[in-house]
Structure formats: structure tokens, C-alpha cells
N, C-alpha and C positions, 0 to 999 in steps of 0.2 A: 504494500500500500504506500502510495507515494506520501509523504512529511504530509502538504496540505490536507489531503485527503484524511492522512489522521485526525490532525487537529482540527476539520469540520466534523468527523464527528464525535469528538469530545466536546463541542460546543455544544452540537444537536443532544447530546446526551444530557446535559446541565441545562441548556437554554438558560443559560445566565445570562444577565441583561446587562453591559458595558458602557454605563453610562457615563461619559466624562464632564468632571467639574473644572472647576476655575483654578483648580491648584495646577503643579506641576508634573503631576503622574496621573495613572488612569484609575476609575473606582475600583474597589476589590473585585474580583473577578466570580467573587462563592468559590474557592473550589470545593466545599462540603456539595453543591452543585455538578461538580467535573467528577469529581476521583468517585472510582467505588468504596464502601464501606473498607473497614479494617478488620480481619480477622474476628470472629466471633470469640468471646469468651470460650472456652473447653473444645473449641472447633479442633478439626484435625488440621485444619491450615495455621491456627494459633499455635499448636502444638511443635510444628516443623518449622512455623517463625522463631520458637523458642530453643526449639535444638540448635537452630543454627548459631540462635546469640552464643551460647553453651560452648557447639564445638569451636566458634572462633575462639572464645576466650581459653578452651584447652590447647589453643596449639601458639597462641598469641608468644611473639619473643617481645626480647627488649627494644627491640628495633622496631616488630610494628607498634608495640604501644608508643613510641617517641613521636614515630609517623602520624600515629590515631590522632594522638594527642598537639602536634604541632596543626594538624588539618581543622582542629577547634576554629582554628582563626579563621573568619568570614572576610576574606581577602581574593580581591584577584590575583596578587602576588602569589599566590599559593599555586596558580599554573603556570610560575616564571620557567619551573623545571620543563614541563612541555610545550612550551612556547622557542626554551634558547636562550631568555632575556636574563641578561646578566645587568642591565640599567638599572639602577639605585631607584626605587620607590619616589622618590623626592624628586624626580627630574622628568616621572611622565604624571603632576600633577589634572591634568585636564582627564586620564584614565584612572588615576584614583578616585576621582569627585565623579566621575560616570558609575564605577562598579558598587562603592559607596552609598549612592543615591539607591543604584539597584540591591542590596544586600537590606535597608530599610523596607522597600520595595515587597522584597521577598518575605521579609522576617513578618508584616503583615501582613500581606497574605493568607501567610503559612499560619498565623492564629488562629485568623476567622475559622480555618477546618479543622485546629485543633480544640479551641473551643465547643466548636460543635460537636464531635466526636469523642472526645477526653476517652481516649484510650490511653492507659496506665502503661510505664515504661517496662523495661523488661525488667529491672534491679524490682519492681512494685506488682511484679505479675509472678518470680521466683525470688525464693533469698540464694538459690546458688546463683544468681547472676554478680560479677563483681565487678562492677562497672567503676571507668577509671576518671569519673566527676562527678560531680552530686549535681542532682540536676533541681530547678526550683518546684515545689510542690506541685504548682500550677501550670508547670509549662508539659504538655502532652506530648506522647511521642507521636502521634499520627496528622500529618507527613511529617519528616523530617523538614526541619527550616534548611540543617545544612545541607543538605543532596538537592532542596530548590533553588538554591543559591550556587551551586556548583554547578548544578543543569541548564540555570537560565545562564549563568556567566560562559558556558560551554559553548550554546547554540550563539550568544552573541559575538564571543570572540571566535568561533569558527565562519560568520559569515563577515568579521572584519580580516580574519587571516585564511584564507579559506587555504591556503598552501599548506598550514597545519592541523587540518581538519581534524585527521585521525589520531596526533597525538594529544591536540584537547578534550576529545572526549573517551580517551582512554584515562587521562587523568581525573575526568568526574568522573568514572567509574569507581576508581580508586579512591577520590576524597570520599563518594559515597557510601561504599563501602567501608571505610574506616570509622562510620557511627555505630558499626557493625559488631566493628574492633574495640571499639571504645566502652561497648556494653551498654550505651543509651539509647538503641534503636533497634528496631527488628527488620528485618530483609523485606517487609513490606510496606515498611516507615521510607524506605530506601528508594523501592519503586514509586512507588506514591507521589515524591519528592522529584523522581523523573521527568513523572507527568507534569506534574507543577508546574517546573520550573521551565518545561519547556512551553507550557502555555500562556505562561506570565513574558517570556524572552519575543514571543512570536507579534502578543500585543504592543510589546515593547518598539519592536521592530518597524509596527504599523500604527504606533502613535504620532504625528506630529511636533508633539510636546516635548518628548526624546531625541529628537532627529538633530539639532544641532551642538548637543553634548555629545551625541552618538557620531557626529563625523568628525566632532573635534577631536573625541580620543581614539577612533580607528587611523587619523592623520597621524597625532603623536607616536602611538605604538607602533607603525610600521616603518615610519623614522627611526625609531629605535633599534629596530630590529635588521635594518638596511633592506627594505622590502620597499619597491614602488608604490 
């Protein structure tokens, strides 16, 4: 199924209504509207969301939990590794205040549906999970904020770098799956997060309101990068 073709019909599925106000972003999008539910309580699909929190944490080294734990951070910087970019943060200001903007973006979003759904983390559904943060009472695991936030920063910097296509969205894979690693998400907080964030990147893309932060930092980053 072609990308469009998807994301018509996760719209048609929601029929959320996209209404834009006078601020500088677009309204929340519902995704409790887009995403299917979360795993039922004792389902057998809950069941194998929680194995897997389980076996990652049995095989987890020192090394992924540093990785887990370094990928906390809500940065585009964190795909410098599959971008190339050795550029000091400080010097492609105009793309930090892009992804920034977007990482807000995202983080409400990603409430509204966990609000709605207040699905219990996996540390709060087993005591053998041993998750490597405490996470705040009220903040839900269903979808993950960070895997929306990696998927929408994926789809946007693959259609600004589109010659590294394949290595930024090998890199969400991996930010995503390290909430995995981390113990504060389940493999369907993860997906979830996919959808998201590529549904929030795609509005992004066909806002107006975005469009001249969004050329100003696909100018800077491929300056950076020595890319025409």
C-alpha cells in the first residue's frame, strides 16, 4: 500500500476533524480517534507485550541500557549518528527550534490518547519489570511520546534528506525500541507511536504554518552536511 494510501485510511478510520486555529501549529489531531485500542487487560496480546518487556530486560547489557537511557532525550540530535553530522548542536540553531517546536508538538498529542486510554506501564502491570526510570504516576504508557517523536522526526528529516532515507528510519526503529529496553513501554506503546508520529509529520508537512521553519532548517542541515 502506497504511504498516502495509508495514511487516508487512518484518517477515514478516526474521521478526526483538523481544525486549524490562530496559533502556530495545527489542532490535536485525536489520535484516541486514529490508533486502535491497547492491548486488553489478561488478553493474550497483553500477555506477549509483557514477555517481551521481560525478555529484553533479561538479555539487556551495559551498553544497551546507556543507549536506552541516552535515547530519553527528545532531540533530533539523537539521529546525528545516522545522518553523518558531526556539527555542534549550537551552529544549526534554525533545526533545533524546528524539531523542538515538533517534540512539544508531539508530547501533546501523545497525551490526548494517553489520557484517554490510561493504560498502566509495564513496571505497574508486573513487579518483575525493572524499568531503568520512574516514570510520573500520570503519565500513561499508550502510545509512547518517545517513538512519536522519533517517527515524526524520521518521516520529516527523510523527506528533507531523502539520500539518507534508510539510515533515519533504521535509527527510529532503534530509538523506539529502546523504551523497550528501558522497561517503560510495551512493543505496542512502540507501534502505536509509529503511527503517530507519522500522522502528526505528514500534517506537518501539509501545514502552511510549518513551511517556512521547515525550509529554513532543511537549508541549514544540508549545509551542514555538504549536500545540495
Amino acid at each position: 500500500m502506497k504511504r498516502s494510501a495509508l495514511l487516508f485510511a487512518l484518517f477515514v478510520i478516526g474521521q478526526s476533524a483538523l481544525a486549524y486555529g490562530d496559533g502556530a501549529s495545527p489542532a490535536l489531531v485525536q489520535l484516541s480517534n486514529l490508533l486502535p485500542p491497547p492491548p486488553a487487560a489478561g488478553s493474550t496480546a497483553a500477555q506477549r507485550d509483557l514477555q517481551a518487556v521481560l525478555a529484553a530486560q533479561k538479555i539487556r547489557t551495559a551498553q544497551d541500557m546507556a543507549a536506552a537511557r541516552a535515547d530519553s532525550e527528545r532531540s533530533v540530535f539523537r539521529f546525528a549518528d545516522a545522518l553523518g553530522l558531526t556539527t555542534q548542536p549550537a551552529a544549526l540553531p534554525k533545526t533545533a527550534a524546528f524539531f523542538d517546536r515538533l517534540a512539544q508538538l508531539d508530547k501533546a498529542e501523545a497525551k490526548e490518547a494517553k489520557e484517554f486510554w490510561k493504560h498502566p506501564r509495564p513496571s505497574v502491570v508486573s513487579s518483575q519489570v525493572q524499568a531503568l526510570s520512574k516514570e510520573k504516576p500520570d503519565d500513561w504508557s499508550y502510545p509512547s511520546g518517545h517513538a512519536t517523536f522519533g517517527y515524526s522526526t524520521a518521516v520529516l528529516l527523510a523527506n528533507m534528506l531523502p539520500e539518507k532515507r534508510t539510515a533515519i528510519f533504521a535509527r527510529a526503529h532503534v530509538y523506539g525500541e529502546h523504551r523497550v529496553v528501558m522497561g517503560v513501554h510495551f512493543p505496542s506503546d512502540v507501534e502505536a507511536g509509529k503511527i503517530a508520529g507519522t500522522v502528526i509529520a505528514d500534517e506537518i508537512l501539509r501545514d502552511p504554518q510549518w513551511q517556512a521553519d521547515y525550509a529554513a532548517a532543511r537549508v541549514e542541515l544540508r549545509h551542514a552536511l555538504g549536500l545540495p
